[in-house]
Short mmCIF file of the C-alpha atoms (twelve columns), coordinates in Angstrom:
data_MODEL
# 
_entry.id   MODEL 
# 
loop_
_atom_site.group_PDB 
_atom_site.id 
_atom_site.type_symbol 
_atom_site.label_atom_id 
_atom_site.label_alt_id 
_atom_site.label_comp_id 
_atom_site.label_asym_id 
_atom_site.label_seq_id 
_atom_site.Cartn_x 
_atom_site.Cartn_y 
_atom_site.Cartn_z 
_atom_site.pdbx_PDB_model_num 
ATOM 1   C CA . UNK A 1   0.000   0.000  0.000   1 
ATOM 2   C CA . UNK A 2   1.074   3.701  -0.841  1 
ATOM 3   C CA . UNK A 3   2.696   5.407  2.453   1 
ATOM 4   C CA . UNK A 4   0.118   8.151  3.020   1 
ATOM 5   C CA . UNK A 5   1.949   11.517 3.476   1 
ATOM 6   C CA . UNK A 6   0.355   14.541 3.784   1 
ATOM 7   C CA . UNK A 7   -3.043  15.872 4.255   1 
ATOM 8   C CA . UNK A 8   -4.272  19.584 3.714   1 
ATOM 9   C CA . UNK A 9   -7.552  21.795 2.431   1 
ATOM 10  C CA . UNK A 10  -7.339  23.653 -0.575  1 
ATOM 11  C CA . UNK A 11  -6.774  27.245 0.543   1 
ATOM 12  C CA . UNK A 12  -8.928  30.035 -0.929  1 
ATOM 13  C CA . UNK A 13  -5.114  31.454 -1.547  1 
ATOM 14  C CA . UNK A 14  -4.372  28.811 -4.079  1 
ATOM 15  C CA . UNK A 15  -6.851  29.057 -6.513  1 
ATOM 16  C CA . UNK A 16  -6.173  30.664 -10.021 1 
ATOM 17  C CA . UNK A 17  -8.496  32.420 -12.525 1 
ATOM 18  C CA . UNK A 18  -9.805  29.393 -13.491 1 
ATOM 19  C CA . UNK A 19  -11.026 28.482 -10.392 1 
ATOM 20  C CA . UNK A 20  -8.924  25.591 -9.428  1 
ATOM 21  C CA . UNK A 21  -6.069  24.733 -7.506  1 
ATOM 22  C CA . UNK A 22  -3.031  27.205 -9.027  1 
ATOM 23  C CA . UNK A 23  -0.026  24.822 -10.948 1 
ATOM 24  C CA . UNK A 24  2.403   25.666 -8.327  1 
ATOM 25  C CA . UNK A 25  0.664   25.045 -5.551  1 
ATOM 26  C CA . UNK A 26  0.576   21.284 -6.591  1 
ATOM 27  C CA . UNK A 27  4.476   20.901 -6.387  1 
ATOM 28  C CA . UNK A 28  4.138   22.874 -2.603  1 
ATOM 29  C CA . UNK A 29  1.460   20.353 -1.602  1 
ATOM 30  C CA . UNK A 30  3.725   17.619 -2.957  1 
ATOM 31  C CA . UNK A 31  7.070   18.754 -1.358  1 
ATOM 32  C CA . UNK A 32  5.331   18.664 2.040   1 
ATOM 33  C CA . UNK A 33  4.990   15.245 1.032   1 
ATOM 34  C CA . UNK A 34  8.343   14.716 0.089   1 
ATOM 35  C CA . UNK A 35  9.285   16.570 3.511   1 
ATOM 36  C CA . UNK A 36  6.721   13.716 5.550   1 
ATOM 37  C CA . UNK A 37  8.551   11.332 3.775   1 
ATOM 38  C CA . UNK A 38  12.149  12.655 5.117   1 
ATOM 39  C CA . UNK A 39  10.721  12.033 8.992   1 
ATOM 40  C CA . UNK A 40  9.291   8.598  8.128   1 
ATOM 41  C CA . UNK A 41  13.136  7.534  7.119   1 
ATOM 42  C CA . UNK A 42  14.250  9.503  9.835   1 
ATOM 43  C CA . UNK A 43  15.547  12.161 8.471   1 
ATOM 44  C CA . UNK A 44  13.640  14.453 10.421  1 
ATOM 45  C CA . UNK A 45  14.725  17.612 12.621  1 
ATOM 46  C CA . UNK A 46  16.217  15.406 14.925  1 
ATOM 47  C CA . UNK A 47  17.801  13.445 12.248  1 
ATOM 48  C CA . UNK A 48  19.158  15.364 9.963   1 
ATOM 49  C CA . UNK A 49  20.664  17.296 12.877  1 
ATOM 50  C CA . UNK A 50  22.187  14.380 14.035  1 
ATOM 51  C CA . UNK A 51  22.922  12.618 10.796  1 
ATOM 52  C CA . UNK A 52  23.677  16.646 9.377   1 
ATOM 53  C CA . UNK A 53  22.322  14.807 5.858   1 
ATOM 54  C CA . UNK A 54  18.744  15.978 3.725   1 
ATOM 55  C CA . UNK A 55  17.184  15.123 0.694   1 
ATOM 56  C CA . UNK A 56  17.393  17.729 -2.660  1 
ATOM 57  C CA . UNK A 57  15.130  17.215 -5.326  1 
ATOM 58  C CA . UNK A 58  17.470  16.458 -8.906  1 
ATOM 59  C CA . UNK A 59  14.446  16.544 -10.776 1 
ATOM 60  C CA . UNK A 60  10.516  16.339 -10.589 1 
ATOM 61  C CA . UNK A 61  7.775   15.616 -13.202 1 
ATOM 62  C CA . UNK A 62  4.390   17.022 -12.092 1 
ATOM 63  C CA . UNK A 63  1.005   15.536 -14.096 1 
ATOM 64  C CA . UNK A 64  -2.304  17.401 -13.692 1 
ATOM 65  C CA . UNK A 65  -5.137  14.921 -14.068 1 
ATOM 66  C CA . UNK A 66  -7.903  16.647 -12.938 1 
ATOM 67  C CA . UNK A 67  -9.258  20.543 -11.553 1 
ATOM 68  C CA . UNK A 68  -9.178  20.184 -7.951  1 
ATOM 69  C CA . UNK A 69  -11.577 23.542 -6.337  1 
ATOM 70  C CA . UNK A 70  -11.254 24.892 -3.332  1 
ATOM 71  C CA . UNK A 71  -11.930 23.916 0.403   1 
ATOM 72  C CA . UNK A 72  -11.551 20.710 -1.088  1 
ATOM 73  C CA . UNK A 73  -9.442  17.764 1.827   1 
ATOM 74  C CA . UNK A 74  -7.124  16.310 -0.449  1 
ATOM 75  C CA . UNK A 75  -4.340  13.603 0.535   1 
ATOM 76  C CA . UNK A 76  -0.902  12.449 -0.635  1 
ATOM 77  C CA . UNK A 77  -0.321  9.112  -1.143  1 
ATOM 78  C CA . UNK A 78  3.622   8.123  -1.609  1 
ATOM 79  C CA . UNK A 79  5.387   4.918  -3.388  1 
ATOM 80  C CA . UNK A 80  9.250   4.322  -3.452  1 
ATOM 81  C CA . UNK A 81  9.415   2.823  -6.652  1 
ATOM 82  C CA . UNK A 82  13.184  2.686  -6.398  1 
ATOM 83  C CA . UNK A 83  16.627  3.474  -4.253  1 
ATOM 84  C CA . UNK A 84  20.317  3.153  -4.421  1 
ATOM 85  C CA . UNK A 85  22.582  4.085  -1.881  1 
ATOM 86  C CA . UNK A 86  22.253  7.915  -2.246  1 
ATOM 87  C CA . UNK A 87  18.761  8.225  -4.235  1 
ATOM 88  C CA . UNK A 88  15.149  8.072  -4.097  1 
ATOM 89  C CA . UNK A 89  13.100  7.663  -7.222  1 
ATOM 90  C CA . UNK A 90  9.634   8.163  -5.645  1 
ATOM 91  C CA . UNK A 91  6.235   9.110  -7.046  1 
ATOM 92  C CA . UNK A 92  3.439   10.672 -5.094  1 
ATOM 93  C CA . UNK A 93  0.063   10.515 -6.195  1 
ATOM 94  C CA . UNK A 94  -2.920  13.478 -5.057  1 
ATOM 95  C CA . UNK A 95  -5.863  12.455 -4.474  1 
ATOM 96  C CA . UNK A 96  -9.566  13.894 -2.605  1 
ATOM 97  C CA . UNK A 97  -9.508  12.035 1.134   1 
ATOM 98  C CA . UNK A 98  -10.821 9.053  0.589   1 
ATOM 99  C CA . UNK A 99  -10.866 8.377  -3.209  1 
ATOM 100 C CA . UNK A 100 -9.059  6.414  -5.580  1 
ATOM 101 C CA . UNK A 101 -9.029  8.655  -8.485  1 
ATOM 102 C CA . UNK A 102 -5.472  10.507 -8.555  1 
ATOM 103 C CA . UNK A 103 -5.663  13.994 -9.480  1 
ATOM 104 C CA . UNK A 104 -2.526  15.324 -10.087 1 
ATOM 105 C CA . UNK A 105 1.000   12.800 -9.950  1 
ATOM 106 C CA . UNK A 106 4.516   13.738 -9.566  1 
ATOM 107 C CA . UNK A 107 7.676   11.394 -9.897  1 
ATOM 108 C CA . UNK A 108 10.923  12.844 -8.481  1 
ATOM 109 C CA . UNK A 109 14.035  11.401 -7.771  1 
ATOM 110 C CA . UNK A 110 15.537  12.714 -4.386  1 
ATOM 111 C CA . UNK A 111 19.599  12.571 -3.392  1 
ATOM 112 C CA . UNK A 112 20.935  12.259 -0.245  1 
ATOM 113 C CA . UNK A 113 23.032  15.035 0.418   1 
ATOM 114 C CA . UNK A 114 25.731  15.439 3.949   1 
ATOM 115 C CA . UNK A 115 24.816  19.351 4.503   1 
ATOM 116 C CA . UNK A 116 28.302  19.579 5.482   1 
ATOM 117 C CA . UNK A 117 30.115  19.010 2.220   1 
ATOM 118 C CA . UNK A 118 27.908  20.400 0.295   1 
ATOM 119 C CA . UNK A 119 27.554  17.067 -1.708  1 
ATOM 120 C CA . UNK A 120 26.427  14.082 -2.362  1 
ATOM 121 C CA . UNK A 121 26.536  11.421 0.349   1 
ATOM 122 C CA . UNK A 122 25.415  7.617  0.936   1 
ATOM 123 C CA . UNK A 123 22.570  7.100  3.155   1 
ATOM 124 C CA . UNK A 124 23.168  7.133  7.206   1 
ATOM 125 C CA . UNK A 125 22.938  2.941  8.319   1 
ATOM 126 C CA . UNK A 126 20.124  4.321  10.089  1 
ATOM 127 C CA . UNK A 127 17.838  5.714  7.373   1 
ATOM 128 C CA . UNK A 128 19.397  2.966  4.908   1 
ATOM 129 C CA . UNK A 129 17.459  0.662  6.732   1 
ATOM 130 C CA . UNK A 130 14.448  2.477  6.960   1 
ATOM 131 C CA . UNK A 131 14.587  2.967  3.107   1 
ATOM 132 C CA . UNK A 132 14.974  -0.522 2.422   1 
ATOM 133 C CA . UNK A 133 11.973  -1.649 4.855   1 
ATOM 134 C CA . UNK A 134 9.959   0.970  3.039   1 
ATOM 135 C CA . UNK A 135 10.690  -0.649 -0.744  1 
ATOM 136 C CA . UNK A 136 10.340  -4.215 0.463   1 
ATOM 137 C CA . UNK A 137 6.496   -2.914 1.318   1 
ATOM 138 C CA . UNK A 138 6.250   -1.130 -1.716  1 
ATOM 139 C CA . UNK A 139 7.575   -4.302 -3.702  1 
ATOM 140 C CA . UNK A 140 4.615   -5.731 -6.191  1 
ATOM 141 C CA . UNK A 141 2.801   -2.115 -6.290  1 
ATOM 142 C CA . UNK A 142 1.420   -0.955 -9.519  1 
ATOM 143 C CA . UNK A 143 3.318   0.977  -11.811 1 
ATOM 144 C CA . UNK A 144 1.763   4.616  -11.592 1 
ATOM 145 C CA . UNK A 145 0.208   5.640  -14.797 1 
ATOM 146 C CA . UNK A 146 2.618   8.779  -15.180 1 
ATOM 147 C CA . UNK A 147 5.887   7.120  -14.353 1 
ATOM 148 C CA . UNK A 148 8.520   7.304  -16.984 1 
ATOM 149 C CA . UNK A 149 6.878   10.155 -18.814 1 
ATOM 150 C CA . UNK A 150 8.685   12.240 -21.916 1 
ATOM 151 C CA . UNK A 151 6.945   15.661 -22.862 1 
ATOM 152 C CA . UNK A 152 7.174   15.534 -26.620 1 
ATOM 153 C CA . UNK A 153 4.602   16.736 -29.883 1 
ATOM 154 C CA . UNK A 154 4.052   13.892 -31.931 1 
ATOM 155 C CA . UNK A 155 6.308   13.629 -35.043 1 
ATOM 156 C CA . UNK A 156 8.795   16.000 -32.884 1 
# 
């Protein structure tokens, strides 16, 4: 089962023009996520203080699948669909509390970096662990539909 992550109601604030939730305030909703994520492999305030590692984003795909209005409870719903021993190819999936229907996906691939150096760094023994309990649960998932995406016109 998808790690649930993060849970919030569609400020007034983040609405566009349109009336629906503004592009960028997808990718905020989703790197709240990302930061729920960080405590559940213990890289937390506590741990990253003791550990003095974090995640960075290298790169992030964002999908909008449907309008999403607002005062509307959403959820984030988080799969680890792979790791090494510095990176985090994850992809978290939005969705209304309670429903399966995702409305917006983004797949990002995270790297461990010691705040010290200024570079890249493997993962503490600690939150290596804690990574790899979190993909042996995530093992036989389904592919999400937006994984592996290329933005391209046809005959481009």
């Amino acid at each position: 089962m998808n790690l649930p992550t993060y849970r919030t109601t569609i400020s007034p604030d983040w609405v566009d023009y349109n009336g629906h939730l503004r592009d960028a305030f997808y990718l905020l909703i989703f790197s709240h996520a990302t930061d729920a994520l960080m405590d559940v492999l213990g890289l937390d305030e506590v741990g990253r203080t003791r550990t003095g590692h974090t995640l960075y984003t290298l790169e992030c795909h964002l999908n909008f699948l449907a309008e999403v209005k607002a005062g509307e409870p959403v959820e984030v719903r988080t799969q680890l669909l792979a790791h090494d021993a510095k990176r985090l190819h994850i992809h978290h999936s939005l969705h209304r509390q309670g429903e399966d229907a995702s409305l917006a996906q983004s797949e990002q691939m995270l790297m461990n970096i010691d705040s010290t150096l200024g570079r890249a760094a493997l993962f503490e023994a600690e939150v290596a662990a804690r990574v790899s309990a979190l993909a042996t649960s995530h093992q036989g998932l389904p592919v999400p539909t937006c994984m592996g995406r290329v933005i391209a016109l046809p005959g481009h």
